[in-house]
C-alpha positions, -999 to +999 in steps of 0.1 A: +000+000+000+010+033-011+013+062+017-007+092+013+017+125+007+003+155+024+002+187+009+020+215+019+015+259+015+045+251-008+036+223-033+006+251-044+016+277-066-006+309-087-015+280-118-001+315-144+035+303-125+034+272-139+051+280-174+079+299-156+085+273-126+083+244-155+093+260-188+104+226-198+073+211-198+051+239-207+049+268-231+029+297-218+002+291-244+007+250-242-005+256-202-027+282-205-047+258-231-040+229-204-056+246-180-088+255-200-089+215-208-078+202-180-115+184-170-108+166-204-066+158-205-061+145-163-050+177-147-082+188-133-074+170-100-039+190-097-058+228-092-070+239-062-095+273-058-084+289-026-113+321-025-115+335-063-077+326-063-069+292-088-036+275-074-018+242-088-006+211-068+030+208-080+030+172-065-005+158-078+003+177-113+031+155-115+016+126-107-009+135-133+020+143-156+032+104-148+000+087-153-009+099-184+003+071-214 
């Protein structure tokens, strides 16, 4: 059995940081289309709404990132 990772402050990050924390994996316009789709491509699970505020999971992203064929 797997053991659950908890979530820290720092694993969640502004989701419009991702393309400069990661510009390896994504373009700003590659993300910013992720993040429209991301109920249809995996990802959804990796944001977060804190208030009006939309934050991503660095951790779950990359487990969503690893799952994906």
């Amino acid at each position: 059995m797997q053991a659950q990772s908890s979530t820290t402050l720092g694993d969640l990050i502004p989701y419009q940081d991702i393309p400069e924390a990661f510009p390896h994996l994504f373009s700003k316009k590659g993300w910013a289309w992720a993040a429209k789709q991301r109920q249809h491509n995996g990802l959804a699970k990796a944001f977060r709404k804190v208030g009006k505020k939309l934050f991503v999971n660095t951790k779950v992203l990359a487990e969503c990132i690893d799952s994906q064929v």
